[in-house]
C-alpha positions in Angstrom: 3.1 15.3 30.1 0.7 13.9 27.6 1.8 10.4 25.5 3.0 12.0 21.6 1.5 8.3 20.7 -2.2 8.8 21.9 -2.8 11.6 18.8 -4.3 10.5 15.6 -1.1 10.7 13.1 -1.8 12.6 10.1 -0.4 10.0 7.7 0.9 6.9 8.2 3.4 5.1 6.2 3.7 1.1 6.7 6.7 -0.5 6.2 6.2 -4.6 6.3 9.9 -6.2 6.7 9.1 -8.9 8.3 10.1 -11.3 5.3 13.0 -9.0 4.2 17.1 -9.8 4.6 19.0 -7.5 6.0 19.8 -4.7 5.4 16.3 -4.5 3.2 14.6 -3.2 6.4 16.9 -0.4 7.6 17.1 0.6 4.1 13.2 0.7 3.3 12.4 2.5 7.2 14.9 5.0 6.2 13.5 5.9 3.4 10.1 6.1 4.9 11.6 8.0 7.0 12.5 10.4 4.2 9.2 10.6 3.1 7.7 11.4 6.4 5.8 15.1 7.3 5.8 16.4 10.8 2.3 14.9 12.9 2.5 11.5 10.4 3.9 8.1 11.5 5.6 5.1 10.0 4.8 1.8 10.9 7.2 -0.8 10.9 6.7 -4.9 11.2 9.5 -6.9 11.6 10.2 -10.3 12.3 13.3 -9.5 14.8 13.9 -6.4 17.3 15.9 -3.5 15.6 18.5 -2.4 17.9 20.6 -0.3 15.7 17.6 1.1 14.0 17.0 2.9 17.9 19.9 4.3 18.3 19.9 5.5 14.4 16.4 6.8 15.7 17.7 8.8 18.7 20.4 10.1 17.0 18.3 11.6 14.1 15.5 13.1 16.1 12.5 10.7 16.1 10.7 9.0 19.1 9.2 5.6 18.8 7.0 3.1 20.5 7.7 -0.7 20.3 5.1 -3.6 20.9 5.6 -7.8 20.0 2.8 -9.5 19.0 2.0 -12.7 19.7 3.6 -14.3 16.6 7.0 -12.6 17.2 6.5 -9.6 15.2 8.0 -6.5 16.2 5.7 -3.8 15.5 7.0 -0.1 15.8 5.2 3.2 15.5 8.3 6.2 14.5 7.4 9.8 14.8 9.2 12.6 14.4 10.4 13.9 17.8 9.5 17.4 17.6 5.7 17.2 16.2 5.7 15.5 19.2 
């Protein structure tokens, strides 16, 4: 089964929380999220892993890929599940 992740998103929205208080970055993804057409992506930095933004993300039909970088950021790619 090919890797969703390896095609070329349409659009991409970026999301930079990294200096944002809770719950500034669930709020701002979210409503990336809203914005988001099937074969784009939003990119999310963040300065701490999101666990209840996965399980939001599960629940409301979007896959995602997470990477740290080597200062500590947490940088997340969300797509919709089913443009998958």
């Amino acid at each position: 089964m090919p890797d969703p992740f390896d095609a070329r998103p349409s659009h991409t929205i970026e999301v930079d929380a990294r200096r944002l208080q809770p719950p500034e970055p669930f709020e701002r993804t979210v409503e990336a999220l809203d914005r988001l057409q099937p074969g784009g992506e939003v990119q999310l930095l963040i300065g701490r892993e999101p666990h209840p933004l996965y399980q939001m993300l599960r629940n409301s039909g979007y896959i995602y890929r997470t990477q740290t970088r080597d200062d500590g950021t947490w940088f997340i790619r969300i797509r919709l599940a089913d443009a998958a």
